[in-house]
N, C-alpha and C positions, 0 to 999 in steps of 0.2 A: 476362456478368455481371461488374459489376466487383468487385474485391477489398473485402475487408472486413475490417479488424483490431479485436482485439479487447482492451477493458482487462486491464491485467495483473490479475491472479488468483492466490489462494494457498489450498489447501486446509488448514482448521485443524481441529480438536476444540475449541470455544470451547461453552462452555454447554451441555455435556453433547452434542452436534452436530457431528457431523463434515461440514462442508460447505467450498463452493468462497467465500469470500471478497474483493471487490473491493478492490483496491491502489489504485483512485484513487476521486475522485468520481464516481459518474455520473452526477451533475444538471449537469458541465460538461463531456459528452461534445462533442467536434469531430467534426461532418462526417467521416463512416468510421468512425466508433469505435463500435463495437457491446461491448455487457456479455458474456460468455458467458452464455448459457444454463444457467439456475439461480443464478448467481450470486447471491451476496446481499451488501449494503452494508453496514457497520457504520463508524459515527464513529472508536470509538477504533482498530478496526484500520488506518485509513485513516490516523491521527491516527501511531500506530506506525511503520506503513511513513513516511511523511516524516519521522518524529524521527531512527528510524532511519537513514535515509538518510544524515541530518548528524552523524550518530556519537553520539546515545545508545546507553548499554546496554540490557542485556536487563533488570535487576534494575532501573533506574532507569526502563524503560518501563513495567514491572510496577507497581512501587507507583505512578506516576503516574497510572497510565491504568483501574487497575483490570481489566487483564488476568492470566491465569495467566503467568508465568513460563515454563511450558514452551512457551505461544502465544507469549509475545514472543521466543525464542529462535529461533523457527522461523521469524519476522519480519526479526528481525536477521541471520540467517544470509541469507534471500535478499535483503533489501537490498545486505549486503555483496559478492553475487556477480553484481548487477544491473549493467547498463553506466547510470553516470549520463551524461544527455547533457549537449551543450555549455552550456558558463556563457554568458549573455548580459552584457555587458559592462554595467555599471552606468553610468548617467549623470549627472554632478553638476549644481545648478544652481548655482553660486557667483558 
């Protein structure tokens, strides 16, 4: 059977619900990417984890995004300890 990985995932308390959370999209899974099981999708936590990633705060992704505060700390904190992968080098047309 071959391997199968899976999107990253963050468990929150968002809307009174403690559930498992998808970190990316997954209407643009690649070949191999499977969701976990139960997971569920939300725009702005998705929206979060990428702001995060580029060094929004937690207080600045809250009022932005209309998340709790304590969700988006808990965002920021695993963005911050996520390995981002390599930069693709940008290409100019000049």
């Amino acid at each position: 059977m071959p391997y199968a990985f899976t999107l990253p995932a963050i468990r929150l308390p968002l809307d009174g619900i403690t559930a498992v959370y998808l970190l990316e999209d997954p209407g643009r899974l690649p070949a191999g990417l499977y969701a976990p099981p139960g997971a569920v999708y939300d725009p702005r936590v998705h929206a979060a984890w990428v702001l995060a990633r580029q060094g929004h705060r937690t207080s600045w992704l809250a009022a932005n995004l209309g998340l709790p505060r304590h969700v988006t700390r808990m965002i920021v904190d695993a963005a911050r300890y996520t390995e981002l992968p390599a930069r693709v080098p940008l290409l100019h047309s000049a």
